[in-house]
C-alpha positions as CSV (number, residue, x, y, z in Angstrom):
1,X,-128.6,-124.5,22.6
2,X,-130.5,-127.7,22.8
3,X,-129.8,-130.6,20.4
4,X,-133.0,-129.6,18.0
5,X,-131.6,-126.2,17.4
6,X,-128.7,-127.1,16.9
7,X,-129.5,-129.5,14.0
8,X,-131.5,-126.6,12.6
9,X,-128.5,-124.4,12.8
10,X,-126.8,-126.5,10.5
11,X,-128.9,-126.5,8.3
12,X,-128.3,-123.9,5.7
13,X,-130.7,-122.8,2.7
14,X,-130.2,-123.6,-1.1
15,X,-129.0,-121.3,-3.6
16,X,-131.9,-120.3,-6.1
17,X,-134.4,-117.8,-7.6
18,X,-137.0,-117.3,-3.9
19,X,-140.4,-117.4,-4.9
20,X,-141.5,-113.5,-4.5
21,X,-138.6,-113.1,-7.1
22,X,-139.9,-115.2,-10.0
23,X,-141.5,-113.8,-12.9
24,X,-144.9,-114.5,-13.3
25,X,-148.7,-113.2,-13.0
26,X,-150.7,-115.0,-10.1
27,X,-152.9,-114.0,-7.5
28,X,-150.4,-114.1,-5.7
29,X,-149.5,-110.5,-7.4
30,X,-152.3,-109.4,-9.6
31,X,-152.8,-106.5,-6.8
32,X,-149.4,-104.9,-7.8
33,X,-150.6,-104.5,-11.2
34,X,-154.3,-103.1,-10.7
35,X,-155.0,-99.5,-11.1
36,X,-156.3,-97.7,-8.7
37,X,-155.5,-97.1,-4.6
38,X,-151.8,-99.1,-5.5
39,X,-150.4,-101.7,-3.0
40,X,-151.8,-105.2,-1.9
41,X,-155.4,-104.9,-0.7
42,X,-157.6,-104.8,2.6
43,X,-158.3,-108.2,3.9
44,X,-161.6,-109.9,3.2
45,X,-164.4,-110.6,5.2
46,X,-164.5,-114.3,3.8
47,X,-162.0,-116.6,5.2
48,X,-160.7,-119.1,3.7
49,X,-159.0,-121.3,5.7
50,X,-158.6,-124.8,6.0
51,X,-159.0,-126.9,9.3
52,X,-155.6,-126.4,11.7
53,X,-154.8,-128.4,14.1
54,X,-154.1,-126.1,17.2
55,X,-152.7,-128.0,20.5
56,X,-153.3,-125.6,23.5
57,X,-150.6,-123.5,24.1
58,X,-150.2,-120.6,27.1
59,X,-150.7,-117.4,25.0
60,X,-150.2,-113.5,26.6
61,X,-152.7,-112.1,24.4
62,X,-152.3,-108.9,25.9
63,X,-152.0,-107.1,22.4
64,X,-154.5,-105.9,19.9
65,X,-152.1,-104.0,17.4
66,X,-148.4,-105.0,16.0
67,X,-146.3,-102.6,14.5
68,X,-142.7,-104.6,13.1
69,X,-140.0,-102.1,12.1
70,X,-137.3,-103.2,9.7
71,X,-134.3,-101.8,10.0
72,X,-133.1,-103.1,6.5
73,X,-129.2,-103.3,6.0
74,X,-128.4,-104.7,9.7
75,X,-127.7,-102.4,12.3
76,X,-124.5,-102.3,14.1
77,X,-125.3,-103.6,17.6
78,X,-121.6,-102.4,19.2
79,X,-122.7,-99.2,18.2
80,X,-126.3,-98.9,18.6
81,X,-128.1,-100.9,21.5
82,X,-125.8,-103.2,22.6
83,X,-123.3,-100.4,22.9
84,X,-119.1,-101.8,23.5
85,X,-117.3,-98.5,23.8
86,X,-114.0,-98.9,22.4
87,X,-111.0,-96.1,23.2
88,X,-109.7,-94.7,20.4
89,X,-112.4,-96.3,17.8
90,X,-115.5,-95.4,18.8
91,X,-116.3,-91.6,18.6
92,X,-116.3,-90.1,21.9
93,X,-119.9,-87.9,21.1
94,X,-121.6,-91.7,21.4
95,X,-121.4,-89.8,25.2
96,X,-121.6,-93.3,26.6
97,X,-123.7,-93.4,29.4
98,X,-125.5,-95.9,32.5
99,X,-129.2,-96.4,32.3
100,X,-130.9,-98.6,34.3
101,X,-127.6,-100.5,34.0
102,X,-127.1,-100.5,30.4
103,X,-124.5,-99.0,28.7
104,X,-126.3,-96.4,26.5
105,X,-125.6,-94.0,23.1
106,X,-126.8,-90.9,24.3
107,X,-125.1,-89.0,21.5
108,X,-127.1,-91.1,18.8
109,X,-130.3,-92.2,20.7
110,X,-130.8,-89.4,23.8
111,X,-135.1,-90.1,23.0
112,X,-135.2,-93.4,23.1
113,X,-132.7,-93.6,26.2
114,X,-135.4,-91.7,28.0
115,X,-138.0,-94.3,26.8
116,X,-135.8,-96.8,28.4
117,X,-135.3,-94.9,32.0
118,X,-138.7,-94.0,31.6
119,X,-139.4,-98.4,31.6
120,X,-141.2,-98.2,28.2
121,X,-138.4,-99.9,25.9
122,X,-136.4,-103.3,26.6
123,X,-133.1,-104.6,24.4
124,X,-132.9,-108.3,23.7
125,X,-129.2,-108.0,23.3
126,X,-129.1,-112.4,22.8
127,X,-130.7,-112.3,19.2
128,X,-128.6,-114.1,16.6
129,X,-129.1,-114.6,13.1
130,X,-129.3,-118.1,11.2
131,X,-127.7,-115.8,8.1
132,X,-125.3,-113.4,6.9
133,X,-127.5,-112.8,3.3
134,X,-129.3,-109.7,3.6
135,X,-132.3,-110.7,0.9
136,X,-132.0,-114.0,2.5
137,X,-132.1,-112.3,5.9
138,X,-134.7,-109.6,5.7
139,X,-137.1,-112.3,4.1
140,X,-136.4,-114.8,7.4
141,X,-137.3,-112.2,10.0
142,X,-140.7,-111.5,7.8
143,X,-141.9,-114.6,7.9
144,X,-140.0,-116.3,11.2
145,X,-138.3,-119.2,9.0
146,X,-136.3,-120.3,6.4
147,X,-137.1,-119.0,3.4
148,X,-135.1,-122.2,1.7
149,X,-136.8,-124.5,3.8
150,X,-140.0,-126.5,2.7
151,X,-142.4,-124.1,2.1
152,X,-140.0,-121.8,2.8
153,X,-140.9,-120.2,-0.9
154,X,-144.4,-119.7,-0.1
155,X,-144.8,-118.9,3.2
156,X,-146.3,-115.6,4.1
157,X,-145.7,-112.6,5.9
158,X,-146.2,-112.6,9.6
159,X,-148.9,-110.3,9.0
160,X,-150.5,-111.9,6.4
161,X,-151.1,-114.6,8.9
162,X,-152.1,-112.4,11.7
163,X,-154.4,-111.0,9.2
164,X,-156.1,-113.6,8.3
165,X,-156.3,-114.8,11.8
166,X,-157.9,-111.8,13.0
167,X,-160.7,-111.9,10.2
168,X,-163.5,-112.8,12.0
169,X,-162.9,-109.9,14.5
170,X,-163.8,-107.1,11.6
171,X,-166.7,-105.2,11.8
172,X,-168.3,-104.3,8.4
173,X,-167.9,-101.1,9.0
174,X,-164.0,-101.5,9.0
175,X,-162.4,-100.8,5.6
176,X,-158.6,-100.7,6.4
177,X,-156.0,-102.8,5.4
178,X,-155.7,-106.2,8.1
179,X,-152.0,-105.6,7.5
180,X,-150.4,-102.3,6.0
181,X,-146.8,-101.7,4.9
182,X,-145.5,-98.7,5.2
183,X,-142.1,-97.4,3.6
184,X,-141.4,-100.3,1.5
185,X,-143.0,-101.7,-1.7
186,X,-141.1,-104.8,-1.8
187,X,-142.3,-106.1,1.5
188,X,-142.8,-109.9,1.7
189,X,-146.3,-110.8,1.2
190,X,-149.4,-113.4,1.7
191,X,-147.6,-116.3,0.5
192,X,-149.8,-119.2,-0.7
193,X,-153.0,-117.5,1.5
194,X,-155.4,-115.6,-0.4
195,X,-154.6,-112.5,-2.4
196,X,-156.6,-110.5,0.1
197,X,-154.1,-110.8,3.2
198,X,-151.7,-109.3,0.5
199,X,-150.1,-105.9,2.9
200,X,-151.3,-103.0,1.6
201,X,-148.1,-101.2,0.4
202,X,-147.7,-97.1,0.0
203,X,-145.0,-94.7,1.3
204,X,-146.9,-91.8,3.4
205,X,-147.2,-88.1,2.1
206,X,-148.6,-85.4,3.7
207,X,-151.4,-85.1,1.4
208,X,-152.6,-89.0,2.1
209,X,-153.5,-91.5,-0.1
210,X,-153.4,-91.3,-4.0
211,X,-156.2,-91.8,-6.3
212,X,-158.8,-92.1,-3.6
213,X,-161.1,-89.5,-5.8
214,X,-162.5,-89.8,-9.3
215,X,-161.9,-87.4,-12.4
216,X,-165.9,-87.6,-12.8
217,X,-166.9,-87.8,-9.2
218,X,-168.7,-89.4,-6.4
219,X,-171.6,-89.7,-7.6
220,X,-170.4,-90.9,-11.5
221,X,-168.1,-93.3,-10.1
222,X,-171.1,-94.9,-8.0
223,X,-173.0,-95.3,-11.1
224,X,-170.2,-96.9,-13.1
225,X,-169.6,-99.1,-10.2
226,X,-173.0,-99.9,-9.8
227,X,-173.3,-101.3,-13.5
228,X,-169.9,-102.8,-13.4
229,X,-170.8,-105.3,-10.5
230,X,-174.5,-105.9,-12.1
231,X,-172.9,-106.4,-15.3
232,X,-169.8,-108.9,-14.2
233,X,-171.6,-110.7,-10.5
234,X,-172.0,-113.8,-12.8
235,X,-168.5,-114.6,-13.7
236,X,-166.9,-113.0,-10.7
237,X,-169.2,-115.3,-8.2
238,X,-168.2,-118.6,-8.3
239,X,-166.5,-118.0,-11.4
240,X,-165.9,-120.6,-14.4
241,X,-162.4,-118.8,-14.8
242,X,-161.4,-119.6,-11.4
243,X,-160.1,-117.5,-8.3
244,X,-159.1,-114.8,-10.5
245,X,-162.7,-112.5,-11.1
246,X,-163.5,-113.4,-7.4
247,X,-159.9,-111.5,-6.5
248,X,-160.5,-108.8,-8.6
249,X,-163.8,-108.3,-7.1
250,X,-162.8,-108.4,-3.8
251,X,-159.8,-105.7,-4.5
252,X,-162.4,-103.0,-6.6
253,X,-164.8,-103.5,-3.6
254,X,-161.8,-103.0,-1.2
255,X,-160.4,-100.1,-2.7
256,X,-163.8,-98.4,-3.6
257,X,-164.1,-98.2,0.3
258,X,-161.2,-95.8,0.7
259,X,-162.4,-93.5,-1.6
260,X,-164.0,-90.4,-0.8
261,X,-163.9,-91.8,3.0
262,X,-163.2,-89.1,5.3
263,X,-161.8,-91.4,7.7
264,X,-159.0,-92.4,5.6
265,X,-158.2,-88.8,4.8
266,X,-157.9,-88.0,8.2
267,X,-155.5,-91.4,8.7
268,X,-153.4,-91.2,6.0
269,X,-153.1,-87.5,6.3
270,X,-151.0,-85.4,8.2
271,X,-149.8,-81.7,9.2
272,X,-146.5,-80.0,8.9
273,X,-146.4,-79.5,12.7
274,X,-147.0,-83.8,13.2
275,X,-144.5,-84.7,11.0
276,X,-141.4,-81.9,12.7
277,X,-142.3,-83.8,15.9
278,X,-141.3,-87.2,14.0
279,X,-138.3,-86.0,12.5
280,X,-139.4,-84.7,9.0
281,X,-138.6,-88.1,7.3
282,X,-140.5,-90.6,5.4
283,X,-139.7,-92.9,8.2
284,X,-141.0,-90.5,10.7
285,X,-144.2,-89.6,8.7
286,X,-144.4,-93.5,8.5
287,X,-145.1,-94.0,12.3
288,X,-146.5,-91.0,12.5
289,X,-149.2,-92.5,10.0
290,X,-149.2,-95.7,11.8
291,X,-150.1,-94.0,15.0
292,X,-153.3,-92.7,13.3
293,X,-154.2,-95.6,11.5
294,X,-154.7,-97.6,14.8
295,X,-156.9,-94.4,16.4
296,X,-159.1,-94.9,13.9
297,X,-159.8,-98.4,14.8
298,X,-160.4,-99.6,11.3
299,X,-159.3,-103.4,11.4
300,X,-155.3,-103.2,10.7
301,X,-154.1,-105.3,13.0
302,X,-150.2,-105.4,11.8
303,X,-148.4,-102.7,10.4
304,X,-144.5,-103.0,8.7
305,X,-142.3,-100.3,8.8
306,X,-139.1,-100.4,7.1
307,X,-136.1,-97.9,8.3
308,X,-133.2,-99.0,5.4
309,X,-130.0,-97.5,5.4
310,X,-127.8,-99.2,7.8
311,X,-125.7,-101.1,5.7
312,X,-122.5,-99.3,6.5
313,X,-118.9,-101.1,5.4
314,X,-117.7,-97.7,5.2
315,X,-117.2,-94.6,6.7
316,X,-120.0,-95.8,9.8
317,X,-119.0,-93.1,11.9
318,X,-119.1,-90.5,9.3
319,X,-118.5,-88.0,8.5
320,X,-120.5,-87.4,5.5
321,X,-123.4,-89.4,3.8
322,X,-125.3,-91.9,5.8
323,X,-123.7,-93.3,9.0
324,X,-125.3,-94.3,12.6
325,X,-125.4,-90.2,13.8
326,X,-127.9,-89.7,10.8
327,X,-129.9,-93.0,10.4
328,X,-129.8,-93.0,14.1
329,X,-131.1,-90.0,14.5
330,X,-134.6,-90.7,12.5
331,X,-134.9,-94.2,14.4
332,X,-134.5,-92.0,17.6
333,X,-137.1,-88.7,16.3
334,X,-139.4,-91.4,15.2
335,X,-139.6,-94.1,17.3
336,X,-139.9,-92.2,20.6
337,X,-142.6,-89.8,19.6
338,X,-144.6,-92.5,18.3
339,X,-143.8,-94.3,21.7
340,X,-145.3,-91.0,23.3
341,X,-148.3,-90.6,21.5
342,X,-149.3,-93.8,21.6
343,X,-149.0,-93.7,25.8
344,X,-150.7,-90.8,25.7
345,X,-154.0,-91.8,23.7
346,X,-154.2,-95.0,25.5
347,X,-152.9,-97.6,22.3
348,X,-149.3,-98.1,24.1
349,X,-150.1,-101.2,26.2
350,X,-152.3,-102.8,23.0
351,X,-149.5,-102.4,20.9
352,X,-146.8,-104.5,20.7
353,X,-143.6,-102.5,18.8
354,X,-140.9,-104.6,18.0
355,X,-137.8,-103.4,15.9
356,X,-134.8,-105.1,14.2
357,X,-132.5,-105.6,11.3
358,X,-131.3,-109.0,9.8
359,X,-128.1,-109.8,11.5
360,X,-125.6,-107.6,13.1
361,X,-122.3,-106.1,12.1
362,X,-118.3,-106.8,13.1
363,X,-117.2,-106.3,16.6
364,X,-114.2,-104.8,17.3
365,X,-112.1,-102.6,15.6
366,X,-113.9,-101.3,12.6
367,X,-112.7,-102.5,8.9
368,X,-110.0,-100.6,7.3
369,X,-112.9,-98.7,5.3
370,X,-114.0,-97.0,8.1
371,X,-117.2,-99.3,8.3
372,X,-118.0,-102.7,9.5
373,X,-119.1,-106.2,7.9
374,X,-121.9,-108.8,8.5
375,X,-122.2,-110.6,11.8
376,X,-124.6,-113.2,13.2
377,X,-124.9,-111.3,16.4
378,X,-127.6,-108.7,16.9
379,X,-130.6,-106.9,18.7
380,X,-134.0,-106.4,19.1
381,X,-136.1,-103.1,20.6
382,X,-139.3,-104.3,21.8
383,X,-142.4,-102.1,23.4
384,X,-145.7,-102.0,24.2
385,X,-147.9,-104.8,24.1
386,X,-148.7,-105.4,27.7
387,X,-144.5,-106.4,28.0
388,X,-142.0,-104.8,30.8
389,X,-139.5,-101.7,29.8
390,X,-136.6,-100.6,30.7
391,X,-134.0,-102.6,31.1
392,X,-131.9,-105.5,28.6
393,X,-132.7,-109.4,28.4
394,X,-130.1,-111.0,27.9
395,X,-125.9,-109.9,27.7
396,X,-123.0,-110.4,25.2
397,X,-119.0,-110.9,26.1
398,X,-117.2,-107.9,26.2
399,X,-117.0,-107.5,22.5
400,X,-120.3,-108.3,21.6
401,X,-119.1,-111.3,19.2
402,X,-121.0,-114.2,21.3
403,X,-124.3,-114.4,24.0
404,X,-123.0,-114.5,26.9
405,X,-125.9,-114.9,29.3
406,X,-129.2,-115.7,26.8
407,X,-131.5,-113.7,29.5
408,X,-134.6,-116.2,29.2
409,X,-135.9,-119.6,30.4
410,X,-134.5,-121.6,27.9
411,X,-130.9,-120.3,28.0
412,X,-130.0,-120.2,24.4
413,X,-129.7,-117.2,21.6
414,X,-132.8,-116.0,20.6
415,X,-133.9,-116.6,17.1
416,X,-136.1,-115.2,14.6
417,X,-138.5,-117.9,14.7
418,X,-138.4,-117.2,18.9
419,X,-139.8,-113.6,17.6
420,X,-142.5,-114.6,15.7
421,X,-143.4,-117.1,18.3
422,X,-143.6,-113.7,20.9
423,X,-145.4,-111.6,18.3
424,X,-148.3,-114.6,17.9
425,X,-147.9,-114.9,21.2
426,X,-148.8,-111.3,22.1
427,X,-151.9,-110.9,20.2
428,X,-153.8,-114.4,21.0
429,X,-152.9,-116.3,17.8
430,X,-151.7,-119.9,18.5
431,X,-148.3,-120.3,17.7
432,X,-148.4,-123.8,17.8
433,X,-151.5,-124.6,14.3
434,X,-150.5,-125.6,11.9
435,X,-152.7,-124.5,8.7
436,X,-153.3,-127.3,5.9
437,X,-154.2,-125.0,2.9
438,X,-150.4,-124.9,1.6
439,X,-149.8,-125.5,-1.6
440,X,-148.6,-129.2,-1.3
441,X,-150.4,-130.2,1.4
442,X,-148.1,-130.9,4.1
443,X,-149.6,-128.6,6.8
444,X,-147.6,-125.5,7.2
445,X,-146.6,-124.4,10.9
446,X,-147.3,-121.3,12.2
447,X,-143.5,-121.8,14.3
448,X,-141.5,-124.3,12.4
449,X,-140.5,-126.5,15.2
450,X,-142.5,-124.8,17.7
451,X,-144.5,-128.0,18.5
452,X,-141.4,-130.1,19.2
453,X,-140.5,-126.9,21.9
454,X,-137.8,-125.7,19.5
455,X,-138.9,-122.3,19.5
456,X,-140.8,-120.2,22.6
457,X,-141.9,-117.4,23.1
458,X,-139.8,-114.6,24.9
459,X,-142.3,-114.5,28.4
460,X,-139.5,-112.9,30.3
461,X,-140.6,-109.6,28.1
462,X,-144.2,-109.5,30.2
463,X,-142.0,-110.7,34.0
């Protein structure tokens, strides 16, 4: 770890209320209060950025599409993908067993130990956390810093930012969400950028979206439309009130475009048959959703998915209730059907999948309540996106307490900021800008510490 890190390392965040927790009424949150398709909103064709400074920087923009999973309550990596066998602990039908040199759990993840012999999954077994919070946690790997850090408060979502990055590449046509969350409600959002980077939030049902139809109609609600705009274009352009109007605008024009839109149906939709093949689980119908929100091609660029559950300080192995066997087991359904279909209508190699937790779990012998407690060490499952399957980057000692060989060029843990450097990385945005539209004025980087070569991206994923 060079001597940068390792400052940062020690550097540990405040106690106090975070930002997205606060009460109040912005617009930074009007959107979860309007009536109406629920959920942030679909990004804007305005932009309104500020001049970023953007020093060249080697991108593999090789990916048009990311889909971030969130496996919310930290994942034990002994027991998952950085499996450490232990006789007489761990339960013999993990059926460890060698794939492409990796140590595998076929008994909880026999799917997605084909996608790794089939070379279309890779582990990065050196990820470490800064944390051991899981708030604190899931909100660091969401927006790829410290969330008690200067403009730690404020900062947005990685998708937010690839969102509002990817603007000028929407057709008008395009009426999706730039970033859609899937799952979870209480996803982190835009931060201090415009309202209408906000993710759009809704949990998938086989029936699609609610309230995308009118009690009175098409043709009713076009009228009423109609005279609302005519009627309220003078305060909501350029408004006396402020930003306000002009948001609410926006979000009534945005959500009026998913309604009676065939296309959305059809995205936001799915059969009985579809969602057996993902497990029959919201998580499952979740990718499966995802998987048909990027054929239709309607500008999301960055899709969340949150998998929760794996917060297990008891009873991990089982045998009732949630433990790895059953959590496992929808990560596993879902995660390498979606892998299929998406190889087989042509969106694998535009799409980069990455999946992880906040930190990892104890190593070792588990705790004396059948489960195991917070750890700093941990994985990552990455996919798609133009990268290289198959195999692990990067080892741990024989317990998996430590790194033992980091796997990439710069011979340290990987980090959470390393991540987000990858993900920007991966679809063409410049990890290194650094936007001055915060809300103090101090230029916000893309990659804290990025420009002093703190943080890289993970090129050994595309080698």
């Amino acid at each position: 770890m060079n001597e940068k890190n390792s400052k940062l390392a020690a550097t540990y965040p405040s106690h106090h209320i975070p930002f997205y927790a606060r009460p109040h009424v912005s617009r930074r949150n009007f959107f979860n209060l309007a009536a109406g398709v629920t959920g942030g909103m679909l990004a804007s064709t305005q932009l309104n950025a500020q001049v970023v400074k953007a020093p060249a920087a080697s991108l593999k923009n090789t990916a048009k599409n990311v889909v971030f999973i969130l496996l919310t309550g930290a994942p034990s990596h002994t027991d998952t993908f950085d499996l450490k066998f232990i006789d007489g602990t761990s339960p013999k039908t993990f059926n460890p067993t060698m794939i492409n040199g990796m140590n595998w759990n076929m008994g909880a993840f026999p799917k997605l130990g084909a996608a790794v012999s089939s070379k279309d999954l890779t582990v990065l077994r050196s990820v470490r956390s800064w944390n051991l919070q899981h708030t604190l946690g899931q909100m660091w790997v969401q927006i790829g810093r410290n969330p008690g850090a200067v403009l730690g408060d404020v900062a947005p979502n990685i998708g937010s930012m690839i969102a509002i990055e990817k603007i000028g590449e929407r057709t008008k046509s395009q009426v999706f969400p730039g970033f859609l969350s899937l799952n979870n409600t209480q996803v982190i959002g835009a931060g201090f950028l415009p309202t209408s980077y906000e993710p759009f939030k809704t949990v998938p049902t086989a029936t699609g979206l609610p309230n995308t139809t009118h009690a009175d109609g098409a043709t009713r609600l076009d009228q009423k439309f109609n005279l609302m705009s005519a009627l309220d274009s003078r305060l909501r352009v350029d408004s006396p009130y402020g930003d306000g109007p002009g948001d609410y605008a926006d979000f009534y024009s945005a959500a009026r475009g998913l309604m009676y839109n065939p296309v959305v149906n059809k995205a936001f939709s799915y059969s009985p048959a579809d969602n057996l093949r993902y497990g029959n689980t919201s998580f499952g119908a979740s990718l499966l959703t995802a998987k048909q929100v990027l054929e239709a091609n309607q500008g999301t660029r960055f899709i969340q998915v949150t998998l929760g559950g794996w917060d297990m300080h008891t009873n991990i192995y089982g045998p009732a209730g949630t433990n790895i066997f059953t959590i496992g087991k929808q990560l596993d359904d879902g995660l390498s059907e979606f892998i299929k279909d998406l190889k087989a209508n042509g969106q694998f190699d535009q799409t980069l999948i990455v999946a992880m937790g906040e930190f990892g779990r104890t190593v070792g012998a588990i705790t004396a309540a059948g489960g195991r407690d917070h750890f700093l060490q941990q994985f990552a499952l990455v996919a798609g996106g133009g990268t290289k399957g198959g195999r692990a980057i990067g080892t741990t000692d024989a317990r998996g307490g430590a790194t033992d060989d980091p796997g990439w060029s710069e011979q340290r843990d990987i980090r959470p900021e390393d991540i987000e450097a990858t993900i920007y990385s991966a679809v063409g945005v410049n990890y290194l800008s650094i936007r001055y539209d915060d809300p103090f004025k101090r230029g916000f980087e893309y990659v804290p510490g990025a420009n002093d070569g703190v943080y890289k991206p993970i090129n050994e994923l595309w080698s």
